[in-house]
N, C-alpha and C positions, 0 to 999 in steps of 0.2 A: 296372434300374429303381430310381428312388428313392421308397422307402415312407415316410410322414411319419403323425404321430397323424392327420388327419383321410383317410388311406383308410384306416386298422383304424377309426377312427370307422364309416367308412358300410361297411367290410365288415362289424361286427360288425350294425349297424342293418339289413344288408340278410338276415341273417342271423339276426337277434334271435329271431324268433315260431319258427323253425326249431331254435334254441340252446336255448328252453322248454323247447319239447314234448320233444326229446332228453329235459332232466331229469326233467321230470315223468313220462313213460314209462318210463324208467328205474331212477327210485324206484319206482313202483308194479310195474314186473316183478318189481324183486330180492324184496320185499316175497311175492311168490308163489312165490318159494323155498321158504318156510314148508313148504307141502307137500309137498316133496320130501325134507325132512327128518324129514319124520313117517311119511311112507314107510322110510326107514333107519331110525327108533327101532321101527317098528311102531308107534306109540301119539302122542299129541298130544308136540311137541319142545318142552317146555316150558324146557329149557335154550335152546334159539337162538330164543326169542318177541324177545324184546328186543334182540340184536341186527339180526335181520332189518326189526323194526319200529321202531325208533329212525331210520334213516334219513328217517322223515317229521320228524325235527325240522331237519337241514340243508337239506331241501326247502322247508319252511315259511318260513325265513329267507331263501332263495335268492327264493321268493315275493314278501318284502317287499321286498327287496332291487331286483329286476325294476320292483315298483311305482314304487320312489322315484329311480332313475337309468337312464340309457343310456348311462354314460360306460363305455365298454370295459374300462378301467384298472380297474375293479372289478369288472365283473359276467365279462367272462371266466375270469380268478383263479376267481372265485366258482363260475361252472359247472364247473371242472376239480375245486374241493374235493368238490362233490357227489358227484359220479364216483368224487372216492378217496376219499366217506366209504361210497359203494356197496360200495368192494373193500375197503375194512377191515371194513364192517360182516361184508361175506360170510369173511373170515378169521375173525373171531373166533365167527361161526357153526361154518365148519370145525372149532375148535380143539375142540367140543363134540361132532361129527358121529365114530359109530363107524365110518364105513366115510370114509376122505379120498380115494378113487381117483378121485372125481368132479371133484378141485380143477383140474385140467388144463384140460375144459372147460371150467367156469366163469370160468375167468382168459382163455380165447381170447373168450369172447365180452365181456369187459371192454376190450379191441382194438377191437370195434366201437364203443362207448361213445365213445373215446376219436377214432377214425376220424369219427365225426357230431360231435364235439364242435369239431374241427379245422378246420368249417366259419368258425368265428367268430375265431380266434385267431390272431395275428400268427404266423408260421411256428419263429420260436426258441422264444416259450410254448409251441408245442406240444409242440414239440421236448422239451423239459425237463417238461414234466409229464405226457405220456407217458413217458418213458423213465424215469420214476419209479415206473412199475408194476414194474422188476424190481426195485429196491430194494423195494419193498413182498414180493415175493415173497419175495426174501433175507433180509429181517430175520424176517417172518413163519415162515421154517422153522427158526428158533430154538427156536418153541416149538411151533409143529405136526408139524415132521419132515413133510414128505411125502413121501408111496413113489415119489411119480414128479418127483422134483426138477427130475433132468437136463433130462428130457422137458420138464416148465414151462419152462428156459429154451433147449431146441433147437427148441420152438414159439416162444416170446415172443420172442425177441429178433429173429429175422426179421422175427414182427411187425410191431412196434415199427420197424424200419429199412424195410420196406414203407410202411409206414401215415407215416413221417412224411416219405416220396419224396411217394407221392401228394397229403399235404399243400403242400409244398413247391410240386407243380405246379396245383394248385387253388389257390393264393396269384395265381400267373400267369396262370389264368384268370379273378380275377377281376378282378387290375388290367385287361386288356384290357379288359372290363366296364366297369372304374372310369374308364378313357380316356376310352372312348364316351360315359358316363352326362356326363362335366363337359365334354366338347366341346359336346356339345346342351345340354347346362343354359346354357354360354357364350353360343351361336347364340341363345339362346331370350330371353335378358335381355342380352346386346350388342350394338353396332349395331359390325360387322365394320371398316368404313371407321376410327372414332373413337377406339373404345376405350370410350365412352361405353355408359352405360344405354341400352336400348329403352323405348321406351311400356308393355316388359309389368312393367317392374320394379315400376311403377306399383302392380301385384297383389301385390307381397309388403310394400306400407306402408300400404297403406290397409284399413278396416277388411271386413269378407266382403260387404256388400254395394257395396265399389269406390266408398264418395262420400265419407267422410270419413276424413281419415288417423289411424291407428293409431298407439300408445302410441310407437311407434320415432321419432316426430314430434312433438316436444312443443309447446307453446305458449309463446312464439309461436318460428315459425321463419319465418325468411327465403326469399322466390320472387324467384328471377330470370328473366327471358323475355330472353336477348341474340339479337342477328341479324345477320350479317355486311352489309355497307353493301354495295349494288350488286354483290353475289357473280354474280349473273348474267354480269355486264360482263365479271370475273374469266373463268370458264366459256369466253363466247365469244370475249374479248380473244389470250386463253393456253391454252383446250383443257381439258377436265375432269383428267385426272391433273395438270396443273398446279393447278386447283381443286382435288382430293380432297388435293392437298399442302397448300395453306391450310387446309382445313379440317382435318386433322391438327394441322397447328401452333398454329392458333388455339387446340383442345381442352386442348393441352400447357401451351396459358398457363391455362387454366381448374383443368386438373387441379392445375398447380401454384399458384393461386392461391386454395386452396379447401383443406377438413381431407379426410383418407382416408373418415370418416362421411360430406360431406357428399354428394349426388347428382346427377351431371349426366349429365342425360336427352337422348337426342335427340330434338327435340320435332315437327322438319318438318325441311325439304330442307338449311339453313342456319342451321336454328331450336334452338337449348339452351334446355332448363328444366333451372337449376339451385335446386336445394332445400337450405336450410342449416340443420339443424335444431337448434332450441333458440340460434337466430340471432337479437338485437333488429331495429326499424328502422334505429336508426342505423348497426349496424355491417354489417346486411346492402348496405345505401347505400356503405359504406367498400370492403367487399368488390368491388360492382361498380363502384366507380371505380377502384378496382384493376386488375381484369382490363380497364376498359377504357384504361385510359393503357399498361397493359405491351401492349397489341395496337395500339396507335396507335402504336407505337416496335419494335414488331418488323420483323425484317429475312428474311423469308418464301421469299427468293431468286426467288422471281416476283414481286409487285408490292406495293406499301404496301397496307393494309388496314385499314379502321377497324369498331367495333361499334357498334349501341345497345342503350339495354337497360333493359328496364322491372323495376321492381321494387314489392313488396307487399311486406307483412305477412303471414301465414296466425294467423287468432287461432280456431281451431277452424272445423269448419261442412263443407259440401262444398268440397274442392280446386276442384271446376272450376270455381266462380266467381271464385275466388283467381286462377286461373289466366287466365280469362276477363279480369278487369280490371288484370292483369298484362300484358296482352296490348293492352289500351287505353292502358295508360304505355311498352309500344314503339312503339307507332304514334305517341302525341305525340313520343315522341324521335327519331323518324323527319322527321315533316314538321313539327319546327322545328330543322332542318336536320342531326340524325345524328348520330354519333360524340359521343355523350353518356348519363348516367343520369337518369332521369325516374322519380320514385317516385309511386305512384298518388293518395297522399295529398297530393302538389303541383297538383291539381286537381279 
């Protein structure tokens, strides 16, 4: 399978409120360490207060952090520092702590941390910032000495090579996920035959109440309404897979005679509404005598073919009237005889 930034984009996204609560849960557990501390001194741990409790300032910032982005390339990074500013914090509590036999546990359930954290992160990050907990351990018994070294790493290190199999394969389930999710997102906003937009694309440029189009649409932009000429004839002349061919090739002139921004919808049976945004009159006009001369000279392998095609303005307001009298400059290019462009403002 080939992983590209926009599936860690929607893995992390689909992951995100999940990736939170990890930290925030996280930070406020270690934080209840405290007490167990004060437990081993007998008396209030007024040596590990601040490290225990300092952890809310990389929480805090993780906070803002979360506010102001969703781009994965940072907030991931970000949620792995917290985690190992949880295990530093908690070492340099250790380093204070009279009895250190407890570091063992502590450090296995930093593996969990690490394990929920794994949910959001591309399979190498994890890789590498997990397996960073043993360095953390190694450098740390520099100056803690702990009695059960060994131990730390004949737990962790299996850990560590467990937890980031399981990553690994939770990477693959979620691309399956991520399969499914852009097949249906496809089906849902493409018209299967064309290649072209459906009617629903309609809901991601106009504004929440579906009448006027949204900022993605600026003024003025160019409406096209084209219609393939006697496509019927086509049909029953040559048999529809010979038609679903025409209409194939026809789109290919569209597509290629139009920018990757602009929109071409399928509007009815043989019906394109192409949308060109931040398109004048004039050049929207140039556009569709464009696509109509390259399809008046295309060679289709089943039969010559011509369009008409009405064009508009869109200068703010409701689409569907635009579209409405869009729809009255193909009908005149229709019945004064076809295979031409008719802009709405020519009558």
């Amino acid at each position: 399978m080939v992983l590209d930034q926009k599936f860690y984009q929607s893995k992390y996204e689909f992951y995100r409120k999940f990736s939170l609560s990890v930290v925030i849960f996280s930070s406020l557990a270690s934080m209840t360490y405290f007490v167990s501390d004060c437990q081993l001194f007998g008396r209030i741990a007024w040596e590990t207060m601040l490290p225990r409790f300092i952890i809310l300032v990389p929480m805090i910032i993780y906070l803002i952090l979360y506010g102001r982005t969703k781009d994965y390339r940072i907030m991931v990074p970000a949620s792995y520092l917290v985690i190992h500013a949880i295990m530093w914090n908690t070492i340099a509590a250790i380093y204070f702590l009279p009895d250190k036999s407890h570091a063992v546990e502590g450090f296995i359930i930093m593996h969990l941390m690490f394990l929920a954290m794994g949910f959001i992160a591309p399979f190498k990050w994890a890789t590498i910032f997990h397996a960073l907990v043993i360095g953390n351990i190694l450098v740390s018994n520099s100056f803690n000495h702990y009695e059960s070294l060994d131990q730390m790493l004949s737990l962790g290190i299996p850990c560590v090579v467990a937890i980031c199999a399981i990553q690994y394969f939770m990477q693959g389930v979620y691309y399956e996920h991520y399969v499914v999710v852009n097949k249906l997102e496809r089906m849902s906003r493409y018209d299967m035959l064309t290649g072209a937009y459906n009617r629903y694309i309609i809901e991601d440029i106009t504004d929440e109440n579906a009448v006027n189009f949204n900022e993605s649409i600026p003024v003025p932009t160019g409406m096209l309404l084209l219609d393939i000429d006697h496509f019927k004839k086509v049909n029953d002349t040559y048999g529809h897979i010979a038609g679903d061919s025409v209409l194939r090739q026809v789109i290919e002139v569209v597509f290629s005679s139009t920018r990757a921004t602009d929109y071409c919808i399928r509007w009815g049976g043989e019906e394109f509404l192409v949308i060109l945004p931040g398109c004048g009159p004039a050049r929207a006009r140039n556009v569709a005598e464009t696509i109509r001369s390259r399809i008046e000279h295309l060679d289709t392998g089943v039969c010559p073919v011509t369009i008409s095609i009405g064009v508009i303005s869109y200068e703010g307001g409701d689409y569907k009237g635009y579209v409405a009298r869009c729809d009255e400059a193909l009908y005149r290019a229709k019945n004064t005889g076809r295979n031409k462009v008719v802009a709405r403002e020519d009558f």
